[in-house]
N, C-alpha and C positions, 0 to 999 in steps of 0.2 A: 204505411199510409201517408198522403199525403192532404195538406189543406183543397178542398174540392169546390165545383161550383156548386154545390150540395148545398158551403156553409153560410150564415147569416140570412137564413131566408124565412118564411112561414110558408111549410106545403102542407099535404093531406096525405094520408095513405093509402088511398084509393079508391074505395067504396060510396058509394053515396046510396039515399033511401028512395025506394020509390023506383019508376016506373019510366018517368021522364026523360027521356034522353037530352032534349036542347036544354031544360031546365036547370037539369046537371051541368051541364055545359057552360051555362051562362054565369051558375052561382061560384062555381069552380073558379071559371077564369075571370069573375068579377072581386071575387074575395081576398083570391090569392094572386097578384100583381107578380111575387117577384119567382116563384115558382108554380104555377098550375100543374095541374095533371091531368091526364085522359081519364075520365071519371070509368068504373064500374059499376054496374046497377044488377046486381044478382037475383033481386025479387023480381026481372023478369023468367025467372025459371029454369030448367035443365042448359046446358050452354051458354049463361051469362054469369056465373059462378066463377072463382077463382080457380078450383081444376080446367071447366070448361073451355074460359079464356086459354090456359094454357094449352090447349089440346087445338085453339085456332090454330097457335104459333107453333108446335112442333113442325119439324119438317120431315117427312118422309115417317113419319109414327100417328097413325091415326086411333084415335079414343072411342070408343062408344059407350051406353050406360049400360049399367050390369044395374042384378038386384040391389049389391052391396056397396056403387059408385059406378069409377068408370074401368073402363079395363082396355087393354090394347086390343085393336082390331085388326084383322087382314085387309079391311078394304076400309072405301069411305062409306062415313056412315050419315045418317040423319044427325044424330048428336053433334057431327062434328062440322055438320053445314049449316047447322043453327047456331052456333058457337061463333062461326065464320062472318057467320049475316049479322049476329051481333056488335062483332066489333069492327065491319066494314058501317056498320048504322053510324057508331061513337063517333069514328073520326070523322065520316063526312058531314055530321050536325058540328063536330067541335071545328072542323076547317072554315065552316060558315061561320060558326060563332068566333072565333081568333079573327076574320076577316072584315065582319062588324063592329068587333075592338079596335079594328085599325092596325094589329098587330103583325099581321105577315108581313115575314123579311125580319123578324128582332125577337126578342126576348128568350125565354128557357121554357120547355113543355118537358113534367117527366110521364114515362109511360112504367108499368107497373106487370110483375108476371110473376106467377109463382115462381121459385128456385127449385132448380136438379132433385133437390134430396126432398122436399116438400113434396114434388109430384111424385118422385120414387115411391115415398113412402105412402101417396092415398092410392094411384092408381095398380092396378092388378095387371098380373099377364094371362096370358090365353087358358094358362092354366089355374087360374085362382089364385097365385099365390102373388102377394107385395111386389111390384119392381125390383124394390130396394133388398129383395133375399138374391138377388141376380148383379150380380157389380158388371158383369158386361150389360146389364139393361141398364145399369146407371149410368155408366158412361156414355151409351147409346142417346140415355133420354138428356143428360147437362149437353152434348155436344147437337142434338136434336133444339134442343128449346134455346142455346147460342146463338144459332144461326137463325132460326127463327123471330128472335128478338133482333138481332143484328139488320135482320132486312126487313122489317117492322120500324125500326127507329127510323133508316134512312128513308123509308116514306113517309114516318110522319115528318122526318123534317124538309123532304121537300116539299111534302103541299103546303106546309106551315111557314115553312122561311125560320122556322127556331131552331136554336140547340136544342138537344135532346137529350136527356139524363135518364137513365133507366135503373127503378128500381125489383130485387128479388125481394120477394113473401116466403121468408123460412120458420114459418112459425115451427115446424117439427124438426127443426136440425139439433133441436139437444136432443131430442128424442133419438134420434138418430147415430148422434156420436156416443148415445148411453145403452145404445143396444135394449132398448124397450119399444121398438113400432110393435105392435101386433099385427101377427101374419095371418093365417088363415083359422083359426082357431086363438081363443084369448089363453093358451099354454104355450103358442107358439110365438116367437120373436124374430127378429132377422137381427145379425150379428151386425155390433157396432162397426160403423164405419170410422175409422183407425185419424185424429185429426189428421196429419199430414196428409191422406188421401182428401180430407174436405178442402182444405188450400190448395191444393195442387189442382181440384177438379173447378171448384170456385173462379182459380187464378188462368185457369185456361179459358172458359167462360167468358170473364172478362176481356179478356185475352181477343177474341173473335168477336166479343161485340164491339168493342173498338171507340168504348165511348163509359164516361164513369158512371159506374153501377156503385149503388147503395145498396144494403141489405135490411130488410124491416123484418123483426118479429117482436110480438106483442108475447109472447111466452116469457113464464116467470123466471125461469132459467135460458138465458142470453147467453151464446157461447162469445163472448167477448175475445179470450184469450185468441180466438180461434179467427174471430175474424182480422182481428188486429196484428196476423201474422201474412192476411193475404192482401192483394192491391185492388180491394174493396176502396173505397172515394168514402164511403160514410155508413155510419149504422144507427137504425133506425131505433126506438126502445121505446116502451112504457117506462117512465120516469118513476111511476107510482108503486111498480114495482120491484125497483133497486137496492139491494139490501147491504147494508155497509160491509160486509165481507166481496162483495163484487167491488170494492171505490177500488181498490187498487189498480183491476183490469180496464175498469174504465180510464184510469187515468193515466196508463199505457199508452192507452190511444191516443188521449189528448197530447199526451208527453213527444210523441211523435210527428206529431203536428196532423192528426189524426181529425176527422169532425163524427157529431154527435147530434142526431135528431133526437130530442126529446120530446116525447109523446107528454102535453101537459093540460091537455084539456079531455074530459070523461067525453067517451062514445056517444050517452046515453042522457039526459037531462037529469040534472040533481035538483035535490029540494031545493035550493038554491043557489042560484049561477052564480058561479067566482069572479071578482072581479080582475084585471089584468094584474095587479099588484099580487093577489095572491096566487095564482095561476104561476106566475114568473118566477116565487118563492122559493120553491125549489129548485131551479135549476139553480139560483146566485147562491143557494146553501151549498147547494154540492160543490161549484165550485170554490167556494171559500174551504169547505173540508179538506176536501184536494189540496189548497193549498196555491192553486194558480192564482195568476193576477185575473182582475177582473177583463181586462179585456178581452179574454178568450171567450166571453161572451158573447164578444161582437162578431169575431174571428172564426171559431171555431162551433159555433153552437148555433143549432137552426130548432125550429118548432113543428110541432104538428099536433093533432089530436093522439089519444092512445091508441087508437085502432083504426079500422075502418069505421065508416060514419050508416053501413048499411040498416043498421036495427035501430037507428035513433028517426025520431020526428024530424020531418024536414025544416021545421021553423029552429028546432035544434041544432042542425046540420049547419045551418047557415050562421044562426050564434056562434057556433065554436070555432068555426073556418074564420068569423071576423075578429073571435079572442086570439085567435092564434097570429092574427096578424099583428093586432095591437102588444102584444106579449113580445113577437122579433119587432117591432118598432122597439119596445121600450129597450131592448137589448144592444139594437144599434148605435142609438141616442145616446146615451150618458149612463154605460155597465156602469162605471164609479159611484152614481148616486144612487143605484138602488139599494 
């Protein structure tokens, strides 16, 4: 791993609440200055979901809904032309909105998709069973959803005039390397995907999209080790739930000059909102446990909420997008005195 444009920023992880497309849009790229994102809004329904979206960008693999999600189709389907119309809606409201910022031609946009093994493991094949029991369906859907994102990014960065960083949504890739998805039946599993096949599928990946990919999962068990062996740009984490038996993998990464989004503000409103000093608390613990200097703070360590922002209030959503800002300020500023 190497230092990314990933690090020293405040982003989001994707999701936003609500219905509103330019709304999103506006609070997104008003909040977060020094990385935005293509917003996601899922509570519009079937194909605005994180499978959904992903099933825009496959290429040549088409989705549709089954009882029990989505499943591979022979042809194009309704699901996957509602999916399409969705996120042709995102960008052309966010191209309007970057264009009223004044921004086209400059800054960073990241765009956001589920990962290979993520979709492996929700979407089904023709015949009921997991992706993910089929390793030629795996490698079919990571080199599918590659190129999909690859020619995805370069239009968002032509219409936008921005670099473009793209993040994978693995929340089930431990699941995956622990040989626990359930298949068709809760008896049945699909066999662990062996780590050096997840680096090597990841690193091809990235590989074809040609542009630095992060990886986010909000799951309690992070496969650190795993990502910190591939040429992933950064890894995305709930902070909140890092357990001192993980500090060592984490600090692999930093040790390599690795970066580290730490997810530091709750989805969800708490009894009472944290203020930026304590929100930031834990990152400057960790890293003093670690052991680094403080400046990796500034260096190597960026912010975001712990998840997607989709089940929180919107008057929430825009709170925690403005702590997370103020949290990489105070990070920038002067790591020494916190």
């Amino acid at each position: 791993m190497t230092v990314s444009p990933f690090a020293g920023v405040a982003t989001g992880v994707g999701s936003w609440p609500g219905t509103d497309v330019r709304e999103a849009a506006a609070s997104v790229v008003g909040e977060l200055p020094l990385l935005p994102h293509l917003a996601e809004l899922p509570k519009r329904g079937l194909g605005a979901d994180m499978i959904g979206r992903a099933g825009a960008l496959l290429v040549d693999i088409e989705l549709d809904a089954a009882t029990s999600g989505y499943r591979i189709s022979t042809r194009p389907s309704r699901t996957g032309r509602l999916a399409a119309d969705f996120l042709a809606e995102d960008l052309d409201v966010l191209e309007e909105v970057w264009e009223t910022a004044g921004l086209r031609g400059s800054g960073l946009l990241k765009v956001q998709v589920a990962g290979p093994f993520t979709i492996a493991a929700e979407i089904e094949l023709g015949n009921g069973h997991r992706a993910l029991t089929d390793r030629g369906a795996l490698r079919d859907i990571a080199a599918s959803i590659a190129e999909g994102v690859a020619v995805h990014a370069d239009e968002v960065a032509r219409r936008l005039g921005a670099d473009v960083l793209v993040q994978f949504d693995e929340p089930r890739l431990a699941e995956v390397l622990a040989g626990t998805v359930r298949d068709v039946t809760s008896l049945d599993s699909a066999r662990a995907v062996p780590a050096p096949d997840v680096v090597s599928i990841l690193d091809e990946a990235v590989a074809r999209i040609g542009r630095p990919v992060a990886v986010h999962s909000c799951a309690r068990d992070v496969p650190f080790e795993v990502f910190g062996r591939s040429t992933l740009s950064a890894v995305s984490f709930d902070l909140s739930l890092l357990t001192p038996d993980r500090y060592d993998a984490v600090g692999e990464i930093l040790q390599a000059g690795g970066t580290l989004v730490a997810g530091v503000v709750p989805t969800t409103e708490p009894a009472r909102v944290p203020t930026w000093r304590e929100a930031v608390t834990p990152v400057v613990e960790l890293i003093d446990r670690l052991g680094f200097e403080r400046s990796v703070l500034r260096d190597q360590i960026s912010v975001s909420p712990v998840c997607g922002l989709s089940g929180a209030s919107l008057s929430w959503a825009r709170t925690a997008l403005a702590l997370v800002g103020d949290v990489q300020r105070a990070l920038g500023d002067d790591p020494d005195s916190l």
